[in-house]
C-alpha positions, -999 to +999 in steps of 0.1 A: +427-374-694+408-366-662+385-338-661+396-313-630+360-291-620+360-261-600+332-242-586+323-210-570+293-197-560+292-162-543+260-148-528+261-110-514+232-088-508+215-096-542+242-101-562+246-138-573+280-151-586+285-186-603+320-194-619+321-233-631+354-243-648+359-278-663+395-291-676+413-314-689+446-297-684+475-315-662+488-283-649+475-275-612+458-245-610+436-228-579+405-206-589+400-179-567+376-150-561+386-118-543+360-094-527+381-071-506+353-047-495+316-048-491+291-021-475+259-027-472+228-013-454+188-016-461+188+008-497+223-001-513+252-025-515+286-013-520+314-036-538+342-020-542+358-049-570+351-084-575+383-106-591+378-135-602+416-154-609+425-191-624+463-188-615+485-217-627+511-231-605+544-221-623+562-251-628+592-240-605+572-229-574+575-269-567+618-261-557+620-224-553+652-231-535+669-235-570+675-207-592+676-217-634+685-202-660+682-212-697+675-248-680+709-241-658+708-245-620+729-213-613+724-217-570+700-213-546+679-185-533+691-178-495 
C-alpha cells in the first residue's frame, strides 16, 4: 500500500501548530485547519478557535447526481 502524508504547519503570533498525518488508507481524504478569527496587538493574541479536520470523501460525493437507497438508484437530485 502507498503511504499518503499530510502536513500542516501554522505559525501565529507565538503560537506554533504542527499536524503530520501518515496513511496507508485508500480512501481520499483532505486535512484541514480552520482559524476563523485572530486579534492581535503588542501584549496579547486573541484566537477565537482553532479546528483541526481529516474529512473523508464520502464514497458518493464522486455522482451526487444519483440518489441510492439500500444500494438502489431511486433518481437523481435536480
Amino acid at each position: 500500500m502507498e503511504l499518503t502524508r499530510d502536513e500542516i504547519q501554522l505559525n501565529l503570533k507565538g503560537l506554533n501548530l504542527h499536524v503530520k498525518r501518515e496513511t496507508t488508507s485508500n480512501v481520499p481524504s483532505e486535512l484541514s485547519v480552520i482559524v476563523p478569527r485572530v486579534e492581535y496587538d503588542d501584549n496579547k493574541v486573541i484566537i477565537n478557535s482553532i479546528t483541526i479536520v481529516i474529512s473523508p470523501r464520502h464514497p458518493l460525493a464522486e455522482n451526487a447526481q444519483k440518489r441510492y437507497v439500500n444500494g438502489k438508484l431511486l433518481g437523481k437530485h435536480p
